[in-house]
C-alpha positions in Angstrom: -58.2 -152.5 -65.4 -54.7 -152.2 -66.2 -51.4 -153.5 -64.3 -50.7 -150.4 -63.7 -54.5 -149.5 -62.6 -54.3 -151.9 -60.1 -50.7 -151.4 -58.5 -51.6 -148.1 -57.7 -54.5 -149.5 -55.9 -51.8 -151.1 -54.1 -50.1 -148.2 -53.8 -53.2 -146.5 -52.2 -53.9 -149.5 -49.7 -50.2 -149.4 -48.7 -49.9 -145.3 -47.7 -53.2 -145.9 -46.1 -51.6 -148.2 -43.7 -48.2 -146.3 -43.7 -50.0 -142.8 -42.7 -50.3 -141.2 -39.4 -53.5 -142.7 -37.2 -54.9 -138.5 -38.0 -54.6 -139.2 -41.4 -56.0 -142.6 -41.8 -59.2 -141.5 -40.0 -59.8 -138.3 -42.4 -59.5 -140.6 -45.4 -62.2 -143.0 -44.2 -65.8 -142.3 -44.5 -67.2 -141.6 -40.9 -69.7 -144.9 -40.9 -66.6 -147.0 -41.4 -64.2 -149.0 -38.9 -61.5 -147.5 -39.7 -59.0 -150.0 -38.3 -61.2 -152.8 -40.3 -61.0 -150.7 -43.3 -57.2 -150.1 -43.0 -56.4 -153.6 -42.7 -59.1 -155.0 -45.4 -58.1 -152.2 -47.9 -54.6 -154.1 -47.7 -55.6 -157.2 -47.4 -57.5 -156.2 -51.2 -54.6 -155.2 -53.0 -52.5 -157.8 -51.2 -54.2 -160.2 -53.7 -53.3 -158.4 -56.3 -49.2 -159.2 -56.0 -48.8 -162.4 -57.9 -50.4 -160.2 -60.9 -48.8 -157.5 -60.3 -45.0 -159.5 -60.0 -45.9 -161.2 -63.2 -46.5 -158.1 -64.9 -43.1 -156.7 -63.9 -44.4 -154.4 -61.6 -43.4 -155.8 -57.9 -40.1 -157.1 -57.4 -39.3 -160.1 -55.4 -37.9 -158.1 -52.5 -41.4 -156.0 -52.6 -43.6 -158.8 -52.4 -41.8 -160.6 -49.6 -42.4 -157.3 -47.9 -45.8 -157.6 -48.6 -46.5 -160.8 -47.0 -44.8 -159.2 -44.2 -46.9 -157.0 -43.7 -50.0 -159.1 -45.0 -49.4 -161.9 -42.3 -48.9 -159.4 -39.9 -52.7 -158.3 -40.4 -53.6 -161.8 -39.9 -53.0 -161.6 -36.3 -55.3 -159.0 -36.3 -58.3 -161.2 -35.8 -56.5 -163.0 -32.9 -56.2 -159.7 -30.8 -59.2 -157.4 -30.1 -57.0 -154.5 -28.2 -56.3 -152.9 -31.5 -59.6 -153.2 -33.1 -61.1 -149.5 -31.5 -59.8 -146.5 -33.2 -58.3 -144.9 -30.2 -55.7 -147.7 -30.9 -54.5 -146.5 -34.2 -52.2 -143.8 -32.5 -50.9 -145.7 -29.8 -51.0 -149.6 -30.1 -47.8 -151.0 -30.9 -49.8 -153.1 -33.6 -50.5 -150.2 -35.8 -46.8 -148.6 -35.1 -45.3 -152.3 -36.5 -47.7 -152.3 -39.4 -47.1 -148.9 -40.6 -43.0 -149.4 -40.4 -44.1 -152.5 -42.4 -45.9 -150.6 -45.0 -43.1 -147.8 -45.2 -40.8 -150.5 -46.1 -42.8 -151.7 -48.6 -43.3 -148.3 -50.3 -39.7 -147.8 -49.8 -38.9 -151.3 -51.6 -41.4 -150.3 -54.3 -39.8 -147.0 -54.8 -42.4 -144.9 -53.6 -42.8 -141.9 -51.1 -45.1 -142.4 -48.1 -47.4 -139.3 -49.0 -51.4 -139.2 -47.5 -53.5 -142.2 -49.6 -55.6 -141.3 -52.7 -58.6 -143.8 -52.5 -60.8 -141.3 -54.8 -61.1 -144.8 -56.5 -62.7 -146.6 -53.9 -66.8 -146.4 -53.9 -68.0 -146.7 -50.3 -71.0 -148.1 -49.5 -73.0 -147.2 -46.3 -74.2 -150.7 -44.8 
């Protein structure tokens, strides 16, 4: 895969978290957890910064925004409230982590538009 390949993976993980609680449960397959899923497709790309800042393609100011929002998620384990999907649309958790992500696109120069992750292969378990 190419830099570019995978910062619009990125790309995809971050408007997944940034979109409405509606919109992040019609782009997840049904047999998923979507709030599991919403944070884990993150915390996939997330890995993919120091790559992507040495290709050129995150700035400094983007990828401190991105741990941001990647240590955020890391509370996520410590609090089982927002684990359900009810909580999506009205746990202050998710409202924090999608201002987060917004930021991030915004520092990225991109528009918070509904994810494409046509890329992603889901796997019933």
């Amino acid at each position: 895969m190419t830099p570019e390949d995978l910062y619009a993976m990125l790309i995809a993980a971050l408007r997944l978290v940034a979109a409405s609680s509606e919109e992040q449960v019609s782009s997840l397959p049904d047999f998923v957890c979507v709030t599991n899923e919403v944070a884990t497709t993150f915390g996939d790309a997330y890995l993919l910064v120091p790559q992507l800042e040495r290709a050129g393609l995150v700035s400094p100011d983007a990828a401190a925004a991105l741990k941001r929002l990647d240590d955020y998620f890391e509370a996520m384990s410590e609090d089982e409230s927002f684990a359900d999907v009810e909580s999506l649309g009205t746990h202050p958790f998710w409202a924090d982590s999608r201002t987060l992500a917004a930021e991030s696109l915004r520092l990225l120069g991109e528009e918070g538009r509904p994810p494409d992750l046509s890329g992603i292969k889901w796997v019933k378990g």
